[in-house]
N, C-alpha and C positions, 0 to 999 in steps of 0.2 A: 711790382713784385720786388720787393727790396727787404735785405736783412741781414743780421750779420753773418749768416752762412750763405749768404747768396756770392752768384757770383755775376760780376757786370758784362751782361751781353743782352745785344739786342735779338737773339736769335733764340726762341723760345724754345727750341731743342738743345741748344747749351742748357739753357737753366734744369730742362727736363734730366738731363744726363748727370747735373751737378745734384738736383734733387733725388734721383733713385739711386745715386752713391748713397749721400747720407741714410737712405728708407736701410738699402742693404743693411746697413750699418748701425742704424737704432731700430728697425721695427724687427721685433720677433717671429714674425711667420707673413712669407709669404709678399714680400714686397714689390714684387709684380703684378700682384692680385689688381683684378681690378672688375667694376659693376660694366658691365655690356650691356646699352640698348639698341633692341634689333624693333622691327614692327612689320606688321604684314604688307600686302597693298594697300590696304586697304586704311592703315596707318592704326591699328591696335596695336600698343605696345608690349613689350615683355622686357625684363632684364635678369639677369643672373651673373656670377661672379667664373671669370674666368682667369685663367694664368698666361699674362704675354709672357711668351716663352723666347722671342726674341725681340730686343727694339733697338732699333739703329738706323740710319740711313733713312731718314723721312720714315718710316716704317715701323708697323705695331704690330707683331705677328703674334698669332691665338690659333691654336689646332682645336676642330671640332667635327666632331660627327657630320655631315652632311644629310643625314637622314633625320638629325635630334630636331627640336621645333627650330635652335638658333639657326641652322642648318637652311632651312626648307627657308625660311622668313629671309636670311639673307641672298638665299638665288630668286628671291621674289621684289624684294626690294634691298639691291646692295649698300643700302646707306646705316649707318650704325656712329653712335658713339661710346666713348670709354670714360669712365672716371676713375683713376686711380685716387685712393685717399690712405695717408698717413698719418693716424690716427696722434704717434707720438711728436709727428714733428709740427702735428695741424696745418696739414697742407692738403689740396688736392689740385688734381690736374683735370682738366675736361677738354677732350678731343670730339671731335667730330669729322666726317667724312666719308670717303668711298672705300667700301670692301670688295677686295678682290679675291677669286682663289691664287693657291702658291703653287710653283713650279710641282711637278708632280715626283721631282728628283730630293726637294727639299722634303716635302708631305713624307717619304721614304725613309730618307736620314733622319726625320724627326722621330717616327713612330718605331725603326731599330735604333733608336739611342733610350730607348724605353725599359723599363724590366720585364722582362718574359710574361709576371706576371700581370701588369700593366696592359701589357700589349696582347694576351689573349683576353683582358677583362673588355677593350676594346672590342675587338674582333668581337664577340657574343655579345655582349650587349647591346637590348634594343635600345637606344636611349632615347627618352621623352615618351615610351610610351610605356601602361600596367605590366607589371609583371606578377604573372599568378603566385609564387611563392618562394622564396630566397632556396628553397631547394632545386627548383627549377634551373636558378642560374645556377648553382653549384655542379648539377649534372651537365650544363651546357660547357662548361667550363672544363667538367674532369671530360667530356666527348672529344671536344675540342682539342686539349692537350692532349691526348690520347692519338688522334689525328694527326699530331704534329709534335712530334717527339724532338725537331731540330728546329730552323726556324720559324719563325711565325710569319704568314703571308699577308702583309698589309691589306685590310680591308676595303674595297673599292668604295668606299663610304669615308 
């Protein structure tokens, strides 16, 4: 992995750290984004795009529903990888490894540094499974707020 933006270390989390500078920096949206594969027990895969919300310290943190499919498939089988990809800098990274859950103080601080709105679309939402009709969520949503006029109590999910 060499180039003129690179920078010389044998420690693939420098280059990682040296590469999502530059993403910050040239990609237009969202350069934490990155594809998650999760898989059952049973080793059926799935993947979708999530946002590491923090990475540092050997560590690639991603908040998710607990209930949504990513959710259910990683208390079943904790092992998952990530591929971030940099479309302008034509790069990508591929992690692999063990998923853990987060201290239940960080999950907290995560979900109040959220916008109100954010944070009750959370709360109400089933996520991963039908929803009868976008008026449906909208009524859960104004009940909801309705219910909690101050702040929003983190979902145990």
């Amino acid at each position: 992995m060499s180039g003129s933006h690179d920078i010389d270390s044998a420690d693939p989390l420098e280059l990682f750290d040296s590469w999502l500078k530059q993403a910050q920096e040239s990609e237009p949206n969202d350069p934490n984004a990155a594809a998650l594969a999760t898989s059952t027990r049973d080793g059926v895969p799935s993947v979708r795009i999530v946002l590491a919300k923090r990475i540092g310290e050997h560590h690639f943190w991603f908040f998710t529903n607990a209930e949504s499919r990513k959710g259910m498939e990683l208390a079943e089988n904790p092992r998952a990888s990530l591929c971030f990809h940099w479309k302008i800098l034509r790069r990508q990274v591929r992690l692999e490894g063990k998923v853990s859950e987060l201290d239940v103080s960080d999950v907290d601080e995560y979900f109040h540094s959220r916008s109100r709105a954010s944070q009750i679309g959370a709360a109400v939402s089933d996520q991963s499974r039908i929803l009868g009709s976008r008026e449906e969520l909208e009524e859960r949503v104004r009940e909801f707020s309705e219910q909690h006029p101050g702040e929003i109590p983190r979902p145990g999910f």
